[in-house]
N, C-alpha and C positions, 0 to 999 in steps of 0.2 A: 414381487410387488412392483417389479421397476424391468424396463425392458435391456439388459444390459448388452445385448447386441446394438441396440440403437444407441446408449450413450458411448459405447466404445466409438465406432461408428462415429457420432457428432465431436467427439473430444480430439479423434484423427483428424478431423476435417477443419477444426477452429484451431487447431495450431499448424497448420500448414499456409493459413493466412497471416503473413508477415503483419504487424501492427507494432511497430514502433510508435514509442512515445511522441504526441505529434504529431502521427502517422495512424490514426484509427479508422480513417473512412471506412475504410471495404470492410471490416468488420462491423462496424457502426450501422451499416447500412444493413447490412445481412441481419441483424438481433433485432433491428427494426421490426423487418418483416417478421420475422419469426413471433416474436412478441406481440405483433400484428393478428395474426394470422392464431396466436393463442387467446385472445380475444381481449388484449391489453390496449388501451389508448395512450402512446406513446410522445412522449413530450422530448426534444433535443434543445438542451439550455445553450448559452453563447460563450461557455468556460473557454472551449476549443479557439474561437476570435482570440479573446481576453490573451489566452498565452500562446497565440502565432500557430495553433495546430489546426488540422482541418476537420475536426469532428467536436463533437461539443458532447456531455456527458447526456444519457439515458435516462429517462424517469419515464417507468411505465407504471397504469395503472388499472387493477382488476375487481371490478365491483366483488360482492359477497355474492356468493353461490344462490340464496333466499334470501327473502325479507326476515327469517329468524337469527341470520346472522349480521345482518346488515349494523348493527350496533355495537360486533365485536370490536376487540383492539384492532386497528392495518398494523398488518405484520409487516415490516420490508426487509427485502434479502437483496443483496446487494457483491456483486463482485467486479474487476477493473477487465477494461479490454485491452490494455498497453503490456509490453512486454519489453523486457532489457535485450537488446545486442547478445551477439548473433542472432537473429529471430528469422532469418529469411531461407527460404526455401530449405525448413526442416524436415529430415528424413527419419520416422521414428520406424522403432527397432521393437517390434513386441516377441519376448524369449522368455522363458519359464514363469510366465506370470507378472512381468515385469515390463512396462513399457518403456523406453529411453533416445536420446535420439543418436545418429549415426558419430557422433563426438565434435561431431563440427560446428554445432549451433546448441544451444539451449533449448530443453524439449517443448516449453511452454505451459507446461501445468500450472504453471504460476502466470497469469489466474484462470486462465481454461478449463482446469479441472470445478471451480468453482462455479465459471459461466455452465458448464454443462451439467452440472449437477440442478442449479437453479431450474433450465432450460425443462429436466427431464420431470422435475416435479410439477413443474404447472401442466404439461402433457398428461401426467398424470393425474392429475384432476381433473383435467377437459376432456378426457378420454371416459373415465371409469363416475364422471359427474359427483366428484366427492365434496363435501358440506364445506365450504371454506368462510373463512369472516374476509372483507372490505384485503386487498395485497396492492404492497409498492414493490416493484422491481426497479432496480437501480444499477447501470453499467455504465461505469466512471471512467475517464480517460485519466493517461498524463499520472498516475499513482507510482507508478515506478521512478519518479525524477524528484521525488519527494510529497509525494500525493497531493497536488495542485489542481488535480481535477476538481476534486471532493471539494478542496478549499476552494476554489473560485463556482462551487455549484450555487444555481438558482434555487437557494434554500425554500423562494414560495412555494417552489412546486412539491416539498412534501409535505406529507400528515399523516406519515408511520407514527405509531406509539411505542413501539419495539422493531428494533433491525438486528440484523445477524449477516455481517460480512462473513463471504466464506473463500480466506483466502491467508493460509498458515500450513507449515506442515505440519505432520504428525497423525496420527490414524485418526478415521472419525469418531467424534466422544472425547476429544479431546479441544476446550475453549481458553480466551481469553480473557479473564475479565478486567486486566490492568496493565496500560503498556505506557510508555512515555512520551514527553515533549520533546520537541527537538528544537535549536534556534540555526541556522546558520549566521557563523557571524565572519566576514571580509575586512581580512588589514593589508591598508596599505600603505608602503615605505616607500618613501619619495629620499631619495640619496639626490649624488650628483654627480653629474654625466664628467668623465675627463680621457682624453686619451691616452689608454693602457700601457702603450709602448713610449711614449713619448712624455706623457706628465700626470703619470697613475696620482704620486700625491696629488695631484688637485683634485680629484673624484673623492665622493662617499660612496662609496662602495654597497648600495639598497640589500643586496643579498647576502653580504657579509654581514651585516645588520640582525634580516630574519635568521640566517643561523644562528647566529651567537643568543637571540632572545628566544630561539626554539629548545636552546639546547635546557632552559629552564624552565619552559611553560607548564602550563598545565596540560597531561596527556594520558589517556589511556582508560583504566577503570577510576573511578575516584572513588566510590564507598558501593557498598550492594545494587545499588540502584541508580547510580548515576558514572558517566563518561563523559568521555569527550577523544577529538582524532584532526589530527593535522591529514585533510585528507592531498592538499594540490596546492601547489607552490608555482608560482610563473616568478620570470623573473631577467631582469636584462635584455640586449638586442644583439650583442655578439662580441667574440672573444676579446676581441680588440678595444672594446669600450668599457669602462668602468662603470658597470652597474648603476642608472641610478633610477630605478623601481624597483619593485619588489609587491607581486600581492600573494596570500596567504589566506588556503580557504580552509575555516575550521566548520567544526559542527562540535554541540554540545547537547547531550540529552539527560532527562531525568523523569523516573515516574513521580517526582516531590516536585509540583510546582515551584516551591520555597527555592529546592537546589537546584535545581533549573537556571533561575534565575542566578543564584552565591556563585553559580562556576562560570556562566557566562559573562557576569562582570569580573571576577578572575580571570577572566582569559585577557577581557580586553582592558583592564586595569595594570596589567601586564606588560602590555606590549607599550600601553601609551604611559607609562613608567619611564618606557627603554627608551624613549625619542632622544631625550637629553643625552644621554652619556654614547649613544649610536652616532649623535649627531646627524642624525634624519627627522622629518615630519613623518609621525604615524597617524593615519585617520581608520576610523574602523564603524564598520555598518554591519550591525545586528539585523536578520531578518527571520524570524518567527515563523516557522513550517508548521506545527500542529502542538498541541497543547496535552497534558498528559491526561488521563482518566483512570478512573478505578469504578468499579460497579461492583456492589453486595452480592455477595457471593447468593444472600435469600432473594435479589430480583425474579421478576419474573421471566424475563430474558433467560435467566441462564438454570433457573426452575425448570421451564418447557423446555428446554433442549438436552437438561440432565435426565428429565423422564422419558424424552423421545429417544435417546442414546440406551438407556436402560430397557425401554423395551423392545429393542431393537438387540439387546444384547452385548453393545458397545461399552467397554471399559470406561469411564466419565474420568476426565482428571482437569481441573481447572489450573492456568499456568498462567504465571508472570512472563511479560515480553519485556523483549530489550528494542523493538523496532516497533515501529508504528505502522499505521494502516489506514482507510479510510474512516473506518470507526472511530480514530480521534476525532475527527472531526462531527461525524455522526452523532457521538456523545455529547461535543460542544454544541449543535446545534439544539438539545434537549431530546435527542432518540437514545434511547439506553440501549447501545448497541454494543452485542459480544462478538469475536469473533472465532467461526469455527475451522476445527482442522480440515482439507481435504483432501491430505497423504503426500502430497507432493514432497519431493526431500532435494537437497542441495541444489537448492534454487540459486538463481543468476550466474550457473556456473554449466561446463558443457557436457558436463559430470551426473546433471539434473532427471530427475526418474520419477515414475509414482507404480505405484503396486495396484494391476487390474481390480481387487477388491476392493480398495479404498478408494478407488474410482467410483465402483459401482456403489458405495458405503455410503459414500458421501453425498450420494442424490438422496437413496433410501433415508438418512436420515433430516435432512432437507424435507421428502415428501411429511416425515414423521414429526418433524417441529409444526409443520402447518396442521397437521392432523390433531394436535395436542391440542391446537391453542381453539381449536374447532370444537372439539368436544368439552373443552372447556367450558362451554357457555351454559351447559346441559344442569 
């Protein structure tokens, strides 16, 4: 059903273009055309300005196949074009079924596998003229640094009813329907400056401070469904001077709005506790990355992709996340959006693989949720 020389093929070719976060142009430019040229009318929002990068997020859009579908749901399917470090000039390694890159870089399945999978379904329809209802295509920048694309998107430009990020590992047949919030939240300890060698007591010591109030905070798992992680500590200007700053970057997440919020002000009801007895000023700034969702397992979202996996022959297993995606945001904007596996495995790491079937799996079933929701109308 699906031409697997050609997405192999496209999937080599879109991760050998470096696209760091920030950095999306040449691929930006390239899914233009492509989407172009699949008979999409492509729209590029100003997310990219907004946060200093030179490409701005994707919204393509593809009338219905006839005036019989023209009334269906817009489906949107959606995946990122940014990618974590090492991303540049990767050398992938295809050996028993198994694609990977040479260890030096990260292979990029994450989200290439996704974009190609999208890519090879709508080819599929413009080729073989299959019945489709009203499609949004969406390729997000800036997701990898905390999905900032999504959140800074020109939300007018969609009118999907149902979306399906495809960008998670795990075989295809395998969704999401519930993942978490996240906040970053920044403290900073203002000590005071003294010279080490010559009059240490007169300094406060900012970093002696953050350890002593680290070594009690709040860290780690905190109940089934909620964390949090001291991930980046800065702090002083050199040996000789007695510390007096200190900043400390936390994050905290939760699929319960409710504890979301209980651990976030624990965290910084915490620290600004500790000011007094540290003898430093602690100030702290909470900033709100994505917001958590959960979708009914009976949506229709994840109906049409359980019977499109099933007749496909794909094992269906719905799964809680501990990380988030675009689709937080997606869901926040009022799109019931799930998201799907597309095999990639140990992602952000130089260790990173996806398995030639699940490649080709993951278009097939991609081709098969639009195909559902087609015949659906009948």
């Amino acid at each position: 059903m699906i031409n697997e020389a050609r997405v192999k093929k496209e999937f080599l070719e879109l991760i050998r273009i470096r696209c760091s976060t920030h950095n999306e142009r040449e691929i930006g430019n390239l899914l233009t055309h492509r989407l172009t040229e699949l008979g999409g009318t492509v729209h590029e929002d100003d997310a990219g300005k907004k946060l200093g990068g030179n490409c701005g997020n994707l919204i393509a859009d593809f009338p219905a196949s006839d005036p019989a579908h023209q009334n269906m749901p817009t489906i949107m399917l959606t995946a990122h074009m940014d990618c974590v470090e090492p991303c540049g000039n990767i050398q992938p390694i295809l050996e028993n079924g198994i694609i990977r890159s040479d260890g030096t870089t990260i292979l990029g399945s994450d989200d290439k596998a996704g974009v190609t999978a999208i890519l090879e379904a709508l080819r599929q329809i413009q080729e073989r003229r299959l019945a489709h209802g009203p499609l949004q295509v969406v390729f997000t920048i800036a997701e990898e640094n905390g999905v900032h694309g999504s959140q800074n998107l020109d939300t007018s430009l969609l009118h999907a009813d149902y979306g399906y990020t495809l960008d998670t590992h795990g075989h295809p047949g395998c969704m999401t329907f519930m993942a978490p919030g996240k906040n970053q939240i920044h403290i900073h300890i203002q000590g005071k400056a003294a010279h080490a060698g010559v009059a240490p007591e007169k300094g406060v010591n900012a970093i002696i401070a953050a350890g002593q109030l680290l070594a009690s905070a709040p860290q780690g798992r905190i109940d089934e469904e909620t964390t949090c992680n001291v991930g980046r500590i800065l702090g002083g200007s050199a040996t000789n001077v007695v510390a007096d700053s200190c900043d400390i970057y936390y994050e905290s997440r939760s699929r319960s709005k409710d504890k979301l919020e209980k651990i976030t002000q624990k965290i910084v009801q915490h620290f600004l506790a500790g000011a007094e007895r540290s003898n430093c000023h602690i100030t702290t700034e909470i900033s709100p990355d994505y917001a958590p969702y959960t979708l009914s397992k009976e949506s229709a979202a994840i109906q049409m992709a359980g019977r499109a996996a099933e007749r496909l022959g794909f094992p269906v297993n719905l799964e809680e996340s501990g990380g988030g995606s675009d689709a937080n945001h997606f869901n926040a904007y009022g799109i019931p959006t799930v998201v799907l596996s597309v095999g990639m495995e140990n992602c952000h790491t130089k260790q990173e693989y996806i398995k030639e079937k699940d490649l080709y799996n993951a278009a097939r079933w991609t081709l098969q949720i639009l195909l559902e929701w087609a015949n659906s109308g009948k």
